[in-house]
Steps between C-alpha positions, in 0.01 A plus 500: 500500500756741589670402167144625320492812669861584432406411141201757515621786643849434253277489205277849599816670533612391157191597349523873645819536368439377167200708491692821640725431204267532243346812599816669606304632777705593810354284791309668844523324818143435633407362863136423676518443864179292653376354831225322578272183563485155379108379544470147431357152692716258614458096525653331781488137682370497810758393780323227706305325222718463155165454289338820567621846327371844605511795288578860647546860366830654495612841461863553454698797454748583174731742425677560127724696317520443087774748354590461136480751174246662310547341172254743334242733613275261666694133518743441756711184637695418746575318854266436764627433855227468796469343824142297605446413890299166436344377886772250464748595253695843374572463150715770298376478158770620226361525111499653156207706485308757204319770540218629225320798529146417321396868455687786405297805669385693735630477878346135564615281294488094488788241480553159496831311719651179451748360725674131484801367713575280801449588898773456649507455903750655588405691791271228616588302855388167553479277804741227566437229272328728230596629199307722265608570129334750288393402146328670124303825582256638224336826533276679262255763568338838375505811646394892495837753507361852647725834425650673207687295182842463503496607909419320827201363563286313791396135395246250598566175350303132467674199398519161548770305720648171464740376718676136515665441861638170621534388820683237693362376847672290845381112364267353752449151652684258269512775178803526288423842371214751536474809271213705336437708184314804502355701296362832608248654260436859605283797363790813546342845560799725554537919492781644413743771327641495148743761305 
């Protein structure tokens, strides 16, 4: 996985370039700042009795940066670095990521995002005997920009996140290993700053 996202984010930074080349146009840095929640519902075994599952809300908070290059008046690309506090993981999400303003005017106008990579946990601590591994993060969404064109603005953005985490647990009773995959399927709603 981690080869994949190296792959993407390689590839979108080929693609600007190649693109800058053609139009000869010199390159502006770009950067939209965002906090927020994750809303989603979660699926989990209970403890005592292995053959019942109960499912509970979650709200979890999220924090990203994507900085990258306007590669024309209204399409940018870039990286995307964030942090997610899951209840019982903190993944650090790194990935290629576009930007694409849908309208061109007035002072509200609408964009779509699209973010792939890996999560990473490096910030994450586990308990003794557990160890918790990030895995492929997708992120698209749609959002409305609010200020003047070409200046900063105040955002409020939408989007759908996918997150792959994988987890290895103590083995109990006469177990030889114990682990879990997870994946947590989120609906983002994040404000924030771009310029």
């Amino acid at each position: 996985m981690k080869k994949i996202a190296f792959a993407t984010i390689a590839s979108c930074l080929l693609i600007a370039n190649s693109l800058r080349a053609q139009n000869h146009v010199p390159l502006k840095y770009t950067n939209h700042t965002e906090f927020g929640g994750l809303f989603g519902r979660a699926k989990f075994q209970n403890p005592g009795n292995p053959n019942e599952r109960f499912v509970d809300n979650r709200l979890n908070m999220t924090l990203q940066t994507f900085n990258g290059v306007m590669l024309n008046s209204r399409l940018a690309a870039g990286v995307t670095v964030g942090i997610d506090w899951y209840k019982t993981a903190l993944l650090n999400p790194i990935s290629a990521g576009v930007r694409f303003d849908l309208t061109r005017k007035g002072e509200v106008r609408l964009f779509t995002t699209a973010d792939i990579g890996y999560g990473f946990a490096w910030f994450h601590d586990d308990s003794d005997g557990f160890g918790t591994t990030g895995g492929l993060m997708i992120n698209p969404g749609i959002g409305l920009r609010m200020g003047k064109p070409g200046g900063t603005a105040v955002t409020f953005t939408m989007s759908y996140k996918r997150q792959e985490a994988h987890i290895t647990k103590v083995p109990l009773w006469n177990q030889v290993e114990r682990w879990e995959d997870r994946v947590y399927n989120r609906l983002a709603l994040r404000l924030g700053i771009s310029f």
